[in-house]
C-alpha positions in Angstrom: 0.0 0.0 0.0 1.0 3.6 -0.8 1.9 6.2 1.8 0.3 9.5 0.7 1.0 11.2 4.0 3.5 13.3 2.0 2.3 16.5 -0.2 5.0 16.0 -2.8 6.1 12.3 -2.8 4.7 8.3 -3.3 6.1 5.8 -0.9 5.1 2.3 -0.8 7.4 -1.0 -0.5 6.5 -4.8 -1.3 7.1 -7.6 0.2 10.6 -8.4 -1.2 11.7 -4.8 0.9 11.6 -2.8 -2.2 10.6 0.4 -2.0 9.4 2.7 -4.9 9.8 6.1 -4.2 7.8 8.2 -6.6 8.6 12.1 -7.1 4.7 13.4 -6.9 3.6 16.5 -8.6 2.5 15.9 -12.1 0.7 19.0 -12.8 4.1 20.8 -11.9 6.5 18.3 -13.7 7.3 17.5 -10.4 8.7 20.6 -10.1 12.0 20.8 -7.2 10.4 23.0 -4.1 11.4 23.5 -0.6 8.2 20.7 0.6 9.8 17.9 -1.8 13.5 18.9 -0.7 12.3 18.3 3.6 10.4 15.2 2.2 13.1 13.5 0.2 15.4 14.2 3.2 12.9 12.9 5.5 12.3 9.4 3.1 15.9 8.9 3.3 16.9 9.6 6.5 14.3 7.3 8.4 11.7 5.8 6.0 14.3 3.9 4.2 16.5 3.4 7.0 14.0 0.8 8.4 15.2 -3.1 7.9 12.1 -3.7 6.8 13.1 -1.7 3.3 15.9 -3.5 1.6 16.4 -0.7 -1.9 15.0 1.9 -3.2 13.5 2.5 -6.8 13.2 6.0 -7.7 10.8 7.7 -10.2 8.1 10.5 -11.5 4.6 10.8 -11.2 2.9 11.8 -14.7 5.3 12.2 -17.8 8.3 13.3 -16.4 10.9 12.7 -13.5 12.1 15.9 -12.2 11.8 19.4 -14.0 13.9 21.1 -11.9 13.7 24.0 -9.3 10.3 25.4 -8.8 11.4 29.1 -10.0 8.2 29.9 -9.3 8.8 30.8 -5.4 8.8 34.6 -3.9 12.2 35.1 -2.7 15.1 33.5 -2.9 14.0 30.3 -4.6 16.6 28.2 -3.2 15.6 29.0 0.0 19.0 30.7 1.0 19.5 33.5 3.6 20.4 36.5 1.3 21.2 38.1 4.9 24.3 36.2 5.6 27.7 36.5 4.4 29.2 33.0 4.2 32.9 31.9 4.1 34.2 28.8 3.7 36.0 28.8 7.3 32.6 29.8 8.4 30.5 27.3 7.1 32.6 24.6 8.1 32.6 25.8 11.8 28.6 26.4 11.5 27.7 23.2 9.3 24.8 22.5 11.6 23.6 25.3 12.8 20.3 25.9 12.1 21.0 29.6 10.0 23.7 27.9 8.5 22.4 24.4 7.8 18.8 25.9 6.2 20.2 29.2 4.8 23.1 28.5 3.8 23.9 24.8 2.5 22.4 23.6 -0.8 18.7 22.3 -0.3 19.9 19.3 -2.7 23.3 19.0 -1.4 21.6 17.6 2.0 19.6 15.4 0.0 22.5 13.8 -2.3 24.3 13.5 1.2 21.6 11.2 2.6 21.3 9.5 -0.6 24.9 8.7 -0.5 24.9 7.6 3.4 21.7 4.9 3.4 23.8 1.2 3.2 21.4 0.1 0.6 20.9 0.2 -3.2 19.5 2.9 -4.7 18.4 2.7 -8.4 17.0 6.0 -10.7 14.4 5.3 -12.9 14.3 8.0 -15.1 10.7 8.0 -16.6 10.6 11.8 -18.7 12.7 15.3 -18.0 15.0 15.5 -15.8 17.2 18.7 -15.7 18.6 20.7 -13.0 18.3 18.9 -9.2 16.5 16.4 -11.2 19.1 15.4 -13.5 22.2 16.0 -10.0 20.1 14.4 -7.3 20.2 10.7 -9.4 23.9 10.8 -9.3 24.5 10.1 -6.1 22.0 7.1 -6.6 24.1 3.7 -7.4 22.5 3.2 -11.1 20.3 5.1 -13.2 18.2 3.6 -15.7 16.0 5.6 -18.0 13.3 5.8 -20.5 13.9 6.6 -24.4 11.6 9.7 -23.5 14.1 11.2 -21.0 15.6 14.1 -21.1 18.5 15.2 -19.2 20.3 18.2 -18.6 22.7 20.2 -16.6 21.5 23.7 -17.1 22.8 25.6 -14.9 25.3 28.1 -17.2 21.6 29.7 -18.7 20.5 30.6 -15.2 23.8 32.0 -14.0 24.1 29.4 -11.4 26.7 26.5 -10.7 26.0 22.8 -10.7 24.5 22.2 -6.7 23.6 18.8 -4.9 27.3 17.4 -4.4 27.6 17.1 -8.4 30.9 18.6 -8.8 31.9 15.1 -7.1 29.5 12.2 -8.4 29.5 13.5 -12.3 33.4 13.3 -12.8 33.5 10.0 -11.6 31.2 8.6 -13.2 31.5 9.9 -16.6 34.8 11.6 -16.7 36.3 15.1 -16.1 36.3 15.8 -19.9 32.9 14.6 -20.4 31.2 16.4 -17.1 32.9 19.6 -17.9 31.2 19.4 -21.3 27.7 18.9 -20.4 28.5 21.6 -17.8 29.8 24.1 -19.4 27.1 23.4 -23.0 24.3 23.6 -20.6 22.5 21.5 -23.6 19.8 18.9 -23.0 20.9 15.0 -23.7 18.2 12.8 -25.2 18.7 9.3 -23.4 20.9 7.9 -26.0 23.3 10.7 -25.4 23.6 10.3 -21.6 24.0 6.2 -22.6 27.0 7.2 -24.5 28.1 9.6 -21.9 28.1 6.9 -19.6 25.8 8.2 -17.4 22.9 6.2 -17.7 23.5 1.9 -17.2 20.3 1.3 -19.7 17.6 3.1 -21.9 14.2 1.0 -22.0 10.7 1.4 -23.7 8.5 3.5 -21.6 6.3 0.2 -19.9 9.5 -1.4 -19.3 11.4 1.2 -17.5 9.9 0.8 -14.1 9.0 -2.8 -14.1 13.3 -3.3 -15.1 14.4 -1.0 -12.1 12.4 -2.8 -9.6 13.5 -6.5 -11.0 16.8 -5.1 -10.9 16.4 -3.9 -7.3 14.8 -7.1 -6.3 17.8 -9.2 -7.7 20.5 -7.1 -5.4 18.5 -7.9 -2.1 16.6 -11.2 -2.7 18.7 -13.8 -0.4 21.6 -11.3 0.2 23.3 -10.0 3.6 21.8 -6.7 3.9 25.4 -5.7 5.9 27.3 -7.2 3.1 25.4 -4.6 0.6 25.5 -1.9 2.7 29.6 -2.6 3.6 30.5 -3.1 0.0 28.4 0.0 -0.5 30.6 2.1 1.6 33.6 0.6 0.2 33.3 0.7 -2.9 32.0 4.5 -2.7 34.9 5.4 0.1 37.5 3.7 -1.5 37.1 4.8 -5.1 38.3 8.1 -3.7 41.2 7.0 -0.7 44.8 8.3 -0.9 46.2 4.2 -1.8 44.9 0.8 -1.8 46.4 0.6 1.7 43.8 2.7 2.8 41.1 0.2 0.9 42.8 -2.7 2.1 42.7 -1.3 5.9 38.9 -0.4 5.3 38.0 -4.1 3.5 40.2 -6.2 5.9 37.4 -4.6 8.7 34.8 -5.4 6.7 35.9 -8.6 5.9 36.3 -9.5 9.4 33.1 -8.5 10.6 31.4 -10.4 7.7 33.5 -13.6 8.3 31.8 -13.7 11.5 28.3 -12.5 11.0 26.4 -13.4 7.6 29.3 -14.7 6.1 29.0 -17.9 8.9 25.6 -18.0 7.5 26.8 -17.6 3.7 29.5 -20.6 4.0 26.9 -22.7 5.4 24.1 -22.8 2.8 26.6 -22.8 0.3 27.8 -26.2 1.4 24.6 -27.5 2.1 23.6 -26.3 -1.3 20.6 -24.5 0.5 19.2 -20.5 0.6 21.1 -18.8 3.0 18.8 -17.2 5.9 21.0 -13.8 6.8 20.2 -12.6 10.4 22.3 -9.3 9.9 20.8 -5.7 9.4 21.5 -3.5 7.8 20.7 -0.2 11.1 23.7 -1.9 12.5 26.7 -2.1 10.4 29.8 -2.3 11.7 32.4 1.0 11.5 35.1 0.0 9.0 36.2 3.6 8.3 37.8 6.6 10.8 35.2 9.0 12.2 35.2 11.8 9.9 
C-alpha cells in the first residue's frame, strides 16, 4: 500500500523490501520546491532506514521525473538566507547550525548526502525530464536507468548558477572530467541515448519497461543477500574509489571482511555447502564501522 501522508512524494514497499519512491507532482513536472526537498530528506533519513526496506526505486509521477527548481517561489528560490555572508572557514565551523544548515547549505546538497549515506541500493528510474536537481540528485543514486523519452540536462550556465547537490563530485566519476565539464559548461539537453554514450545512464528501456526493469533489478540485489554485506561493499566501494592508496582500501575491507567472516558470512559458507538458501540474520541499522570517524 501507498503512503500518501506526503504532499510532494509516493512511498510504498513490497514484500521483497523494495521500496518505490515516486517524485509526486505531475501537474508541476514534479517541479523541485522546498516541501519535496524536507520530504526527500525525510524518506531517506528514516523511511528507508528501516530493515524492513531493503532498496530503493526511484521515479516521476505523470510524464516526467524531475523538471527542476520550482522558480516559481517569492524570494530566494533556493531557499537561502540572502542576509548572511558565508565563508568557507565559516561554514565549516557552522555546518549544523540551524542559520547555516537551512540558509546557507544547498537544499539538494543535503539530499544527495543522505542519498549517498543509506547502506542500501538505490536505483534511478528516469521515466521523462530531468534537468537541474533532477538530472544532479540521481547521481549520487548507485545506477540510473531511464526511459527513451528522457531528457537530461545540466542547465545551470543559462540561469547563471553552478552545478548544486554534491555534483561537482559524483558527475566526474562517473563519466569523466572531460565529459562532465562538457555537459556543464554546454548547458545542452541530452536525449537518453546521449547520456547512454556519456556513460551516465547503465540502460535506456521502452516507456512500460522502464519501471518494471528497475524494480526487478532492485529485487535481484536484495533477494537472499546480507543486507550488511550490501550496505559494507556499498561504503567501500563508494569510500574507497576516492582514498589516498589501496592501503587505505585494504585497511577499510580487511574490517569489513572480518566482521562479515563472522556474522552473515557464517551463514553464507553454510548454505553454500549445504547447497541450500542462506537465511541472513544481519541488518542493515547496524553495520559495523570500518572507516575513521570523519
Amino acid at each position: 500500500m501507498a503512503d500518501t501522508s506526503y504532499e510532494t512524494l509516493r512511498w510504498e514497499v513490497d514484500a521483497d523490501g523494495v521500496a518505490l519512491l515516486t517524485l509526486h507532482r505531475p501537474d508541476a513536472l514534479n517541479a523541485f520546491n522546498l516541501t519535496m526537498a524536507r520530504e526527500l530528506v525525510e524518506v531517506f533519513t528514516t523511511e528507508a532506514l528501516d530493515d524492513a526496506v531493503r532498496a530503493v526505486v526511484v521515479t516521476g509521477s505523470g510524464r516526467a521525473f524531475c523538471a527542476g527548481m520550482d522558480l516559481s517561489a517569492e524570494g530566494n528560490v533556493f531557499g537561502l538566507d540572502e542576509t548572511l555572508d558565508p565563508t568557507p572557514e565559516s561554514l565549516r565551523e557552522n555546518f549544523d547550525d540551524p542559520a547555516y544548515a537551512d540558509g546557507v547549505r544547498d537544499t539538494g546538497g543535503k539530499l544527495t548526502l543522505a542519498i549517498n549515506a543509506l547502506p542500501k541500493p538505490v536505483i534511478a528510474a528516469i521515466n521523462g525530464p530531468a534537468v537541474g536537481i533532477g538530472a544532479t540528485m540521481t547521481l549520487a543514486m548507485d545506477l540510473r536507468l531511464a526511459s527513451t523519452t528522457a531528457r537530461i540536462g545540466f542547465v545551470f550556465g543559462r540561469l547563471g548558477i553552478v552545478p548544486e547537490a554534491a555534483s561537482s563530485w559524483f558527475l566526474p566519476r562517473i563519466v569523466g572530467l572531460q565529459q562532465a565539464l562538457e555537459w556543464v559548461y554546454s548547458a545542452d539537453i541530452l536525449t537518453a541515448e546521449a547520456a547512454l554514450e556519456g556513460r551516465l545512464l547503465r540502460s535506456v528501456h521502452e516507456p512500460d519497461e522502464l519501471l518494471p526493469t528497475a524494480l526487478e533489478l532492485a529485487r535481484s540485489f536484495v533477494v537472499d543477500r546480507s543486507p550488511v554485506a550490501l550496505g559494507l561493499a556499498k561504503q567501500l566501494v563508494y569510500r574507497n574509489s576516492a582514498a589516498d592508496s589501496p592501503r587505505e582500501a585494504h585497511l577499510a575491507d580487511s574490517l569489513a571482511m572480518w566482521h562479515a567472516s563472522v556474522g552473515d558470512g557464517k551463514e553464507g559458507v553454510a548454505a553454500f555447502l549445504e547447497k541450500r538458501t542462506p537465511e541472513f540474520t544481519g541488518r542493515a541499522s547496524e553495520l559495523p564501522r570500518v572507516f575513521p570517524e570523519d
